[in-house]
C-alpha positions as CSV (number, residue, x, y, z in Angstrom):
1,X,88.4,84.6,96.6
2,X,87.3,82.9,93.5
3,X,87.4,84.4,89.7
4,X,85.4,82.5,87.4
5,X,81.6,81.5,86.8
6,X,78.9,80.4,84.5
7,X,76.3,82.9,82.9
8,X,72.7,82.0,83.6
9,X,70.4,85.0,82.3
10,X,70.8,88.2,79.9
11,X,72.3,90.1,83.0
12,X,75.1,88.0,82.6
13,X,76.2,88.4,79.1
14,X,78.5,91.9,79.9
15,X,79.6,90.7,83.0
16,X,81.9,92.7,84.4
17,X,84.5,90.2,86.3
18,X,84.1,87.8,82.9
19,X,85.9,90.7,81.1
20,X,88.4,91.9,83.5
21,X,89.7,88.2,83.9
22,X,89.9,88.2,80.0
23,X,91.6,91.5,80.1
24,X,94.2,90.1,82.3
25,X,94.3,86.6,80.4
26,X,92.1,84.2,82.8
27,X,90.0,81.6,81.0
28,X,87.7,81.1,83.7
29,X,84.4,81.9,82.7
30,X,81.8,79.0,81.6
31,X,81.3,75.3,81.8
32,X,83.6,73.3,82.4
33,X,86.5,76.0,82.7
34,X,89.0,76.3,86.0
35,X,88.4,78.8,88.4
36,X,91.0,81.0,89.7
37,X,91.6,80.8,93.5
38,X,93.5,83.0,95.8
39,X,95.8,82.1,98.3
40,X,96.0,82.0,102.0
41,X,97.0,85.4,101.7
42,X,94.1,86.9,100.3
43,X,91.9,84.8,102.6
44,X,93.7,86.5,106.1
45,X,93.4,90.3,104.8
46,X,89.4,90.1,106.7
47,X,91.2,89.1,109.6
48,X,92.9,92.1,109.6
49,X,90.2,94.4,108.5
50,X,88.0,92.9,111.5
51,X,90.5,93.8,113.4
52,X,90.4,97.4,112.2
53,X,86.9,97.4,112.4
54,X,86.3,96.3,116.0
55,X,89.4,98.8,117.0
56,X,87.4,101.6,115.4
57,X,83.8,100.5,116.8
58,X,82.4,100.8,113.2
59,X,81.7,97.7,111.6
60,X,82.4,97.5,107.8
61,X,80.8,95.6,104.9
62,X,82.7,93.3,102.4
63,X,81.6,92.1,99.3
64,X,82.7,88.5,99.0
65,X,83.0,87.1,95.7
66,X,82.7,90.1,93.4
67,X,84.2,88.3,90.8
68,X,82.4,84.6,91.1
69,X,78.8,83.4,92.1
70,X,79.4,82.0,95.2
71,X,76.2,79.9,94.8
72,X,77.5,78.4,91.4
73,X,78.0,74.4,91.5
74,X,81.6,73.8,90.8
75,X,83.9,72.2,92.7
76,X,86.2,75.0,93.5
77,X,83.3,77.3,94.2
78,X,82.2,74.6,96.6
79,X,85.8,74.4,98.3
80,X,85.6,78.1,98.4
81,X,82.3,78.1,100.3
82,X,84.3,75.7,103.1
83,X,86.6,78.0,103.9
84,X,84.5,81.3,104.1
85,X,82.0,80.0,106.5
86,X,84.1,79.8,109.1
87,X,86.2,83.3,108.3
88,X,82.6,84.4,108.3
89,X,82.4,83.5,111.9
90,X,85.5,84.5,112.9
91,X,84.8,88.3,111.6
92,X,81.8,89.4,113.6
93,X,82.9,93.4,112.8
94,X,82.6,92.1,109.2
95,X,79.4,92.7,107.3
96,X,79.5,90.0,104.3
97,X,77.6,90.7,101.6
98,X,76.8,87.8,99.5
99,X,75.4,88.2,96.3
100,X,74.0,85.5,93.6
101,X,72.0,84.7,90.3
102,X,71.1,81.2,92.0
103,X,69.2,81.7,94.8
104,X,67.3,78.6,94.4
105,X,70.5,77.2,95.6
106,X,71.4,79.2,98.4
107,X,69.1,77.1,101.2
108,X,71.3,74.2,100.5
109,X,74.5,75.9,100.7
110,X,74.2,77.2,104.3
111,X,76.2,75.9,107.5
112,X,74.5,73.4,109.4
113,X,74.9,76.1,112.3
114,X,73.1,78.9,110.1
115,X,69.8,78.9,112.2
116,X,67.9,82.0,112.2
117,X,71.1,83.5,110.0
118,X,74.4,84.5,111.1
119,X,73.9,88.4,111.8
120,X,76.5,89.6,109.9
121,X,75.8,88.1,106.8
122,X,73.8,89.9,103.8
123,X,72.2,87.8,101.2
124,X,71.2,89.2,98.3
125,X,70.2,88.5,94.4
126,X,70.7,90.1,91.3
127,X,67.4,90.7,89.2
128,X,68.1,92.5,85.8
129,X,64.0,92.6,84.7
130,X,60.7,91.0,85.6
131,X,61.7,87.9,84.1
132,X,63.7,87.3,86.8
133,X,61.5,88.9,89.9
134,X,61.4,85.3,90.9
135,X,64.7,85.1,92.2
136,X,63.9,87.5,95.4
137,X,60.8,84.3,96.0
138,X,63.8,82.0,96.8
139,X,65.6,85.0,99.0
140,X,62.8,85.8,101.1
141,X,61.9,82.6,102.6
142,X,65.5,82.0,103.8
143,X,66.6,83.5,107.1
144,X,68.8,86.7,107.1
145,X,69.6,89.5,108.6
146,X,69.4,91.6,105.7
147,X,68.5,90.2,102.0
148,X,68.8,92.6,99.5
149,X,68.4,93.1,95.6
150,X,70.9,94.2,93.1
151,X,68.9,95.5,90.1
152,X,72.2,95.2,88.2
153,X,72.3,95.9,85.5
154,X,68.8,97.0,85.1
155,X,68.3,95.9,81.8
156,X,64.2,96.4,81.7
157,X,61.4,97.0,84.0
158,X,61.1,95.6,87.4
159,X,58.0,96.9,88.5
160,X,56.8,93.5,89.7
161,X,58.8,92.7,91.8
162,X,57.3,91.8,95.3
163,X,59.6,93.8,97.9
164,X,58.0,92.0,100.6
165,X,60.5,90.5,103.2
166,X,63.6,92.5,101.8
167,X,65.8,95.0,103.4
168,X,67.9,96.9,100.8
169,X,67.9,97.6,96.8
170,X,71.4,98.7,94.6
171,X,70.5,100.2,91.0
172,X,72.8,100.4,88.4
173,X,72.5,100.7,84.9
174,X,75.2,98.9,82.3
175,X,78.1,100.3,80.8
């Protein structure tokens, strides 16, 4: 629901969403720059997919934020985060994956009403190398019903990377 973030490590620099908002002529990416919100819209369609969803009996998964860190601190990001905890709730057919570079962050941002998690939410990290094998130390402490990794883009070894406590792994390479 949110285009627009700040690059914090190498897996960053041929970000994906940073160039398809350029291509389409959003300044949005970095310090200090707007982000680009949806409107209310865009924020019903899960509704309607949860809908679906329950109709069919087969739950589905949505990837919230694919073009944002929804754990970045900026004020839009933070509005954002507002209004999806409570779609969250109200989309129990929904699988939510949510995916970030800051998961040092992410205890803070929860609901008061996040408990043991909420079960369908996903939490997950991206970890390019071992550099960064630390970030999945802040994901596995915090309650979830699944925490996953997103070795995206897997820009160098990850062989130390403690799996310990977490669910799922994406690999992908960079293009």
């Amino acid at each position: 629901h949110i285009r627009g973030c700040t690059k914090v490590s190498e897996g960053c620099k041929n970000c994906y969403a940073d160039t398809l908002a350029s291509r389409y002529g959003f300044d949005v990416w970095g310090p200090g720059k707007p982000r680009r919100t949806f409107g209310d819209k865009h924020w019903s369609e899960p509704l309607g997919w949860n809908r679906k969803a329950e109709q069919t009996g087969e739950r589905a998964r949505v990837f919230c934020g694919s073009m944002c860190d929804w754990a970045e601190d900026h004020p839009t990001t933070g509005e954002a985060r507002e209004r999806l905890w409570p779609l969250i709730r109200n989309t129990p057919w929904l699988d939510w994956q949510l995916l970030t570079k800051r998961p040092e962050r992410v205890a803070q941002l929860l609901p008061g009403d996040w408990g043991a998690g909420y079960a369908n939410v996903w939490l997950g990290t991206s970890i390019e190398n071992n550099d960064y094998a630390w970030r999945a130390d802040h994901l596995r402490v915090i309650p979830a019903t699944v925490r996953f990794v997103s070795y995206e883009p897997a820009l160098g070894p990850l062989d130390q990377l403690n799996l310990d406590g977490l669910h799922w792994m994406l690999v992908g390479g960079e293009s």
